[in-house]
C-alpha positions in Angstrom: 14.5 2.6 -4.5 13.2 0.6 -7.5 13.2 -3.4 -7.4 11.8 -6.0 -9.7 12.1 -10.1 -9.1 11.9 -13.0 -10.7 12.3 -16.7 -10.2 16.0 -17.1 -10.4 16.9 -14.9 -7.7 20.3 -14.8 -8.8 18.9 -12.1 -11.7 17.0 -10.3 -9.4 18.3 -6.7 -9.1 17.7 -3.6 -6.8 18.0 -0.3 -8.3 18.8 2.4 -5.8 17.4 5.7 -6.4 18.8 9.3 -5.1 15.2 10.4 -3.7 11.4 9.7 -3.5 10.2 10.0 -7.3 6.8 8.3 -6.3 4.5 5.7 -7.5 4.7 6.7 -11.5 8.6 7.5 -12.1 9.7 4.8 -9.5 8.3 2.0 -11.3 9.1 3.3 -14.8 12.8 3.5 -13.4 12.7 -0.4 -12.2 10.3 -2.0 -15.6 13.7 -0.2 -17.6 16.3 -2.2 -16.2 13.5 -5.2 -16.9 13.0 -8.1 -19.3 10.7 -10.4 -20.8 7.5 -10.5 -22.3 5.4 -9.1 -19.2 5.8 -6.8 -15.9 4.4 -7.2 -13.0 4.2 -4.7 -10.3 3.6 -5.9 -7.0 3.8 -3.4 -4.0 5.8 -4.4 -0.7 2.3 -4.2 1.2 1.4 -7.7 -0.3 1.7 -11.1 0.0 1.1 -13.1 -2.7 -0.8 -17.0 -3.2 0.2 -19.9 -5.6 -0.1 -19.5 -8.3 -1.3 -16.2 -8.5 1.2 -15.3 -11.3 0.9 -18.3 -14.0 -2.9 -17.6 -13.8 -2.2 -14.4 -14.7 0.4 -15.1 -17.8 -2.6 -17.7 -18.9 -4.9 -15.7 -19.1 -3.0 -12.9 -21.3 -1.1 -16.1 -23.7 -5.0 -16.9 -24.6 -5.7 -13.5 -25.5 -3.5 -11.1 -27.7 -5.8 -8.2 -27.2 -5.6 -8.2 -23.4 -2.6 -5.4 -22.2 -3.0 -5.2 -18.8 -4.7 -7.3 -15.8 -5.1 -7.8 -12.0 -5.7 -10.8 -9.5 -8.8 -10.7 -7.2 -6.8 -8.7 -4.6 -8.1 -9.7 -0.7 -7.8 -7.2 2.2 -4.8 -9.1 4.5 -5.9 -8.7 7.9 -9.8 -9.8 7.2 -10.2 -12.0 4.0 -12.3 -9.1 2.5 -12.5 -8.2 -1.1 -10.0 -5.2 -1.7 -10.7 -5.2 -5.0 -12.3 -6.9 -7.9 -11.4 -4.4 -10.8 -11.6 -0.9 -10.9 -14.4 1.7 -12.6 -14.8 5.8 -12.5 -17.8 7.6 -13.7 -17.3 10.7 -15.9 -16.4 13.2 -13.2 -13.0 10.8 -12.5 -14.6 9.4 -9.3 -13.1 5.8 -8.4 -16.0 3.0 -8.1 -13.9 -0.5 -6.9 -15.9 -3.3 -7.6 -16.4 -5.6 -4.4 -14.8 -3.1 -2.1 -15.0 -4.6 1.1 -17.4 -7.3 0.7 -16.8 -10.8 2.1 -15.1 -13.0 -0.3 -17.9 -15.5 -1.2 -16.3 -16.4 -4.5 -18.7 -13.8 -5.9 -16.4 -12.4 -8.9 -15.8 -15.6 -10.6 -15.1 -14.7 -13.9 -12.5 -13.1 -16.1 -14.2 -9.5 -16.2 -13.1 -6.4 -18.6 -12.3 -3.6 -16.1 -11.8 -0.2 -16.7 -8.5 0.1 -14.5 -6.3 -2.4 -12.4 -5.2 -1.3 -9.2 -2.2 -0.8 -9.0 -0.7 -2.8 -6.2 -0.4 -5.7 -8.5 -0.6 -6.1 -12.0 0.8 -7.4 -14.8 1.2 -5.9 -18.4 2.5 -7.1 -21.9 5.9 -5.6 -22.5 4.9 -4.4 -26.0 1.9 -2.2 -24.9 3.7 -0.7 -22.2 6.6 0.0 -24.3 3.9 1.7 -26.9 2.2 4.0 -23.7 5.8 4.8 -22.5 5.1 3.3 -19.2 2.9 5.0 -16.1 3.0 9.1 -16.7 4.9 10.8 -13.6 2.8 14.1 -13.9 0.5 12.2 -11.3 3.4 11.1 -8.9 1.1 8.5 -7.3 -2.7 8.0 -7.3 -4.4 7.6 -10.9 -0.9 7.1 -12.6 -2.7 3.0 -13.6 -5.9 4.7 -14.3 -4.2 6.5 -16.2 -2.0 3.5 -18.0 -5.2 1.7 -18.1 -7.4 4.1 -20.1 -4.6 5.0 -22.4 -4.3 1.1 -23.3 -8.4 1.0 -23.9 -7.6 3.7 -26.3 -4.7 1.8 -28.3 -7.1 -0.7 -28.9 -5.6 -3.4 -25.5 -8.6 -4.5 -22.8 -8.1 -4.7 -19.2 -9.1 -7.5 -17.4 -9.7 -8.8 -14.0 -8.3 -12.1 -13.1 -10.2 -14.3 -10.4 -8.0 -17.0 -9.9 -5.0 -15.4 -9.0 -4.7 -13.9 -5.8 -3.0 -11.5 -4.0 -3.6 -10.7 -0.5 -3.2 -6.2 0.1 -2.6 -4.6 3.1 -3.7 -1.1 1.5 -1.6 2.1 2.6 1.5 0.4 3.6 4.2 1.6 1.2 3.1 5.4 1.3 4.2 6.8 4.5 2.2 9.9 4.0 0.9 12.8 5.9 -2.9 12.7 4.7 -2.8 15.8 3.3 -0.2 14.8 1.1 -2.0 11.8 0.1 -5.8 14.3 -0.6 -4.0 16.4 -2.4 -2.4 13.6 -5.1 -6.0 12.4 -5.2 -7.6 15.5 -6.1 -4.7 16.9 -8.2 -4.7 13.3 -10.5 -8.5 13.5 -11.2 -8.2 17.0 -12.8 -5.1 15.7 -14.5 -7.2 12.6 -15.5 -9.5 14.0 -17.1 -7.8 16.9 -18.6 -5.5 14.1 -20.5 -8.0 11.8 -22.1 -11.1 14.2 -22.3 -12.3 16.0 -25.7 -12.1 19.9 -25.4 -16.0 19.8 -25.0 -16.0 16.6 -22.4 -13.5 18.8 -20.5 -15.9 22.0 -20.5 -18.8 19.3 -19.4 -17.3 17.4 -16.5 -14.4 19.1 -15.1 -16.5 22.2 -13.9 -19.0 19.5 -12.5 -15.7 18.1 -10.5 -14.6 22.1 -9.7 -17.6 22.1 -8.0 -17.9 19.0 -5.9 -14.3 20.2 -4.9 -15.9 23.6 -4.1 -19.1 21.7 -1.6 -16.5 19.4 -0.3 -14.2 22.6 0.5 -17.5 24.1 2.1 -17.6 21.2 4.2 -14.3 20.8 5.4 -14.7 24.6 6.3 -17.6 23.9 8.9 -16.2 20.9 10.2 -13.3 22.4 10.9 -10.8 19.9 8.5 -8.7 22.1 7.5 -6.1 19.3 6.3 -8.5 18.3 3.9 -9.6 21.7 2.9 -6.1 22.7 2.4 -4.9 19.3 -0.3 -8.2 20.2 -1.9 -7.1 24.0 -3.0 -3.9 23.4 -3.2 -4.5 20.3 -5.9 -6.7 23.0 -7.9 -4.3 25.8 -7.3 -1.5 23.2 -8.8 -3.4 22.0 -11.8 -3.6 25.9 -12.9 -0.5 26.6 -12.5 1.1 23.9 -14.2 -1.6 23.5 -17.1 1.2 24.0 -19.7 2.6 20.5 -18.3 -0.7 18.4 -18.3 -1.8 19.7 -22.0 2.0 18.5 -23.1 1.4 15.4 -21.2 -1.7 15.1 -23.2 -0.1 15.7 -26.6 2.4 12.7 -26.0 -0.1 10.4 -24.9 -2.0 11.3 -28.2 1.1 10.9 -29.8 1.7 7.7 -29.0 -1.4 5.9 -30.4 -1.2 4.5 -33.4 -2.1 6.8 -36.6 -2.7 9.4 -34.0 -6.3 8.1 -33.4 -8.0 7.9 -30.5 -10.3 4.7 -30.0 -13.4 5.1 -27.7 -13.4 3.1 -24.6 -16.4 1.2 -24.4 -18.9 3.6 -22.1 -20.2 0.2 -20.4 -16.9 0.5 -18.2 -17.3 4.0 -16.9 -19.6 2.3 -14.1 -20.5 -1.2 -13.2 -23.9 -2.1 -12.1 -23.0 -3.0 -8.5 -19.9 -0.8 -7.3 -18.7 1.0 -3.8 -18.3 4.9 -4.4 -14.9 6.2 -2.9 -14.1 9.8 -3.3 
């Protein structure tokens, strides 16, 4: 099921779908039936402050070149920073600034990001009409990092949003077997970078990621995690077999920037200076 709300309740709807089409396709279904100038996308594991979302809208009315933005999201059962903008380095792993440090009001200012996460965000209506929305080759995990870097590319920043607020609970709307949820991590950082990497960035880093896979695989092997060993192969095994579908979902991205060229995102926002690694 797909659902969207806004303040008049009365033109809320809920859009009942025939079966799980995850994170990516599910939300594409619900922003369709949507209107207005911005989406938000708010997951059902969240509760949400005053007034998170005018501070948001503020922030994006004073500045035409922002697409895409996040509120300082805060762990619900501890006060804890969930997270305070997202950053990957060039192998596609996930750096979330503040991860889990107390909230000391230490990310006070509006902060270009590299990705929003994707339990809430908000994004102008014309720049996700112009990416074509999240991409459901990646089902869930990566599909806003995804978004995200495509809108750096079209020229649209992302930002992080301090004074609005959302409180996460992390992991409540997936109601996932881990393996399930290892192997949509692995699978979406080949697909990742295979999307938005040059043919010689994708000869340089994904091999590098093939063989972190391969140590972490080693790993699993002697401690006998064979859950973990098993999303890992079969994400690798996945990507090969349906290569044909990421390099088309590659194309249309490409396609869909203007003049069919590719700005560079600025390399500052591969990795911030003080970040929590998460693999």
């Amino acid at each position: 099921m797909s659902s969207f709300f806004c303040k008049d309740l009365r033109k809320s709807k809920i859009v009942p779908l025939t079966k799980n089409y995850g994170f990516a396709a599910g939300n594409n279904f619900g922003a369709m039936h949507a209107n207005g100038r911005y989406l938000v996308f708010l997951n059902p594991d969240t509760e949400v402050t005053a007034p998170w979302l005018e501070h948001l809208v503020f922030v994006l009315e004073s500045n035409p070149n922002i697409g895409i933005a996040q509120p300082e999201l805060l762990k619900l059962d501890n006060g804890r920073i969930d997270s305070a903008g997202g950053f990957i380095d060039h192998y596609g792993l996930v750096r979330v600034r503040g991860s889990n440090e107390k909230n000391v009001r230490q990310y006070t200012r509006v902060t270009e990001i590299f990705y929003a996460k994707g339990a809430a965000i908000i994004v102008r209506r014309n720049v996700w009409d112009k990416l074509g929305g999240f991409d459901p080759i990646f089902f869930t995990y990566f599909e806003e990092t995804d978004l995200c870097w495509r809108s750096w590319e079209i020229g649209y920043s992302v930002v992080y949003i301090p004074d609005s607020k959302v409180y996460h609970f992390g992991g409540g709307s997936l109601n996932q077997v881990p393996i399930h949820t290892k192997f949509h991590e692995a699978k979406g950082r080949i697909v990742l970078l295979a999307k938005h990497y040059s043919i010689g960035e994708i000869f340089r880093y994904i091999p590098v990621l093939l063989s972190l896979y391969a140590f972490n695989a080693v790993r699993h092997i002697s401690t006998r995690n064979s859950r973990a060993l098993v999303a890992i192969l079969k994400a690798t095994i996945w990507c090969c077999l349906n290569f044909q579908e990421i390099w088309l979902s590659r194309i249309r991205s490409r396609e869909k920037v203007t003049n069919g060229e590719l700005l560079r995102v600025p390399n500052k926002l591969f990795s911030p200076s003080s970040n929590v690694f998460c693999n």
